[in-house]
N, C-alpha and C positions, 0 to 999 in steps of 0.2 A: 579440460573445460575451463573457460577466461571465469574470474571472479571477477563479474559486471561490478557490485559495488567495492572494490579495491582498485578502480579507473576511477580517470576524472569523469565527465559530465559529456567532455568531447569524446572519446574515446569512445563513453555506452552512445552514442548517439553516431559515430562510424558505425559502431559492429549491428544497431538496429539498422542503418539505411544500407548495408551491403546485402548480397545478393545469401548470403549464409542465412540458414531457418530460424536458427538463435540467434541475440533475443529476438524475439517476440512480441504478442498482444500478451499474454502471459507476466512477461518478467516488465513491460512497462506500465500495466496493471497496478503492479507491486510496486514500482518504482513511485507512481504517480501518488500512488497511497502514502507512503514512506515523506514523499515532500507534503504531502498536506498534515499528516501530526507532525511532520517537521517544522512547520508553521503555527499548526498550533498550539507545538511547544514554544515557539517562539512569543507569542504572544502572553502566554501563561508566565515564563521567566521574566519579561520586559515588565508586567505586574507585580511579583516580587518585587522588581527595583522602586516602585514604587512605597509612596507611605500603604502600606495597609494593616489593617487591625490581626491581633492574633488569632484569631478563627477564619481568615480570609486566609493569612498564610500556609496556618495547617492542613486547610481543603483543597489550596491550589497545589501545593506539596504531595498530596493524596492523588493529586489528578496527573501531577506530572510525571510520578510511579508508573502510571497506568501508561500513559502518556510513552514514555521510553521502553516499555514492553511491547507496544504495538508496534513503534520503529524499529527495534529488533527484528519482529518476526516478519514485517515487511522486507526490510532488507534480505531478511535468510531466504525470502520465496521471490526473490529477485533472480538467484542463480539455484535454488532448488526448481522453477518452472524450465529451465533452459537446459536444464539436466533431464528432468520428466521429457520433456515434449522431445528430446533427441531420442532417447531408449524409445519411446511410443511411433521415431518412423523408419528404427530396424527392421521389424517384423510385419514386413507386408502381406504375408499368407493370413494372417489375424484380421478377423474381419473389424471392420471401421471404427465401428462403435465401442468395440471392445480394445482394439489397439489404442484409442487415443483416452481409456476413461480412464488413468492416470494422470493426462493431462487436464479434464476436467475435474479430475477431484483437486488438484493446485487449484485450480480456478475458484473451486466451491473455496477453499480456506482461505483465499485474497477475500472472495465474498463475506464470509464469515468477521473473516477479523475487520472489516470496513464496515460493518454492520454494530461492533463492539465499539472501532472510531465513532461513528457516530452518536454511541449514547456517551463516549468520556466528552464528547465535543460538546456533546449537550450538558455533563456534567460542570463542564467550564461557562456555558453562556451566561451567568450571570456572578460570575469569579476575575474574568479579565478584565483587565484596561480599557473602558472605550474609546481610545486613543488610536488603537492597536483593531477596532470595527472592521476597515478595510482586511488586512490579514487574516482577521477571526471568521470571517466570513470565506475567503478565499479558501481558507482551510478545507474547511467544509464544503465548495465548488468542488475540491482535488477528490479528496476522499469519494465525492458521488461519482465523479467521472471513473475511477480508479474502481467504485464497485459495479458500474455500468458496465464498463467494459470485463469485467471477471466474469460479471454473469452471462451476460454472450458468450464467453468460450466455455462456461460451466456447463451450458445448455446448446450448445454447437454440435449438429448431427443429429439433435432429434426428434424425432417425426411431429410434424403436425398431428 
């Protein structure tokens, strides 16, 4: 199995447009999550550089713990979905629902962890640089997209 995030940019973006199952809505899910607290890390550090008082630094420092946790585990369900979602279309005698609810449960914890992005995003909205507004907000566009799309594959297959 390719280790999507140890490629460039070009590279996951071949192996998404080829005719191969993986990746995925799944691992670009993850991915899309992954650049948006990548941004919002970024906007959180370009504030550091800035003058700010010592209670500004120690809460954006708090935030950006949180911050680097998230893009870890983002990253790790980049190529842990592309792993799931292959084992889930070995076994075609296993009926639908139950073949792929491994690959919906990756999807619930993309879900999950974009749902925690969104309250550390919140915990920065009034910490960052308003300099940095366009990014900080962009961040937060990635993130929504990133758990829109999770939870469509969370909830893929089932019944009205």
């Amino acid at each position: 199995m390719i280790d999507y995030t140890g490629h460039s940019l070009r590279d996951f973006c071949l192996s998404l447009a080829s005719d191969n199952p993986v990746p995925g809505g799944g691992s670009v899910s993850a991915y899309v999550a992954a650049l948006g607290v990548s941004l919002l890390k970024k906007t959180l550090v370009f504030t550091l550089k800035k003058q700010v008082d010592d209670q500004t630094r120690k809460e954006v420092s708090q935030v950006l713990v949180e911050v680097d946790e998230l893009l870890q585990e983002f990253l790790q369900l980049v190529n842990e979905d592309s792993i799931i979602f292959m084992g889930c279309l070995d076994n075609r005698s296993v009926p639908f629902n139950e073949r792929f609810a491994p690959a919906r449960e990756v999807a619930q914890k993309i879900c999950d962890l974009c749902q925690k992005a969104y309250k550390v995003h919140a915990k920065g909205s009034y910490l960052y640089n308003k300099s940095m507004r366009s990014d900080y907000e962009a961040a937060q566009r990635l993130i929504d997209a990133a758990f829109r799309i999770s939870w469509e594959n969370a909830h893929y297959g089932e019944e009205d």
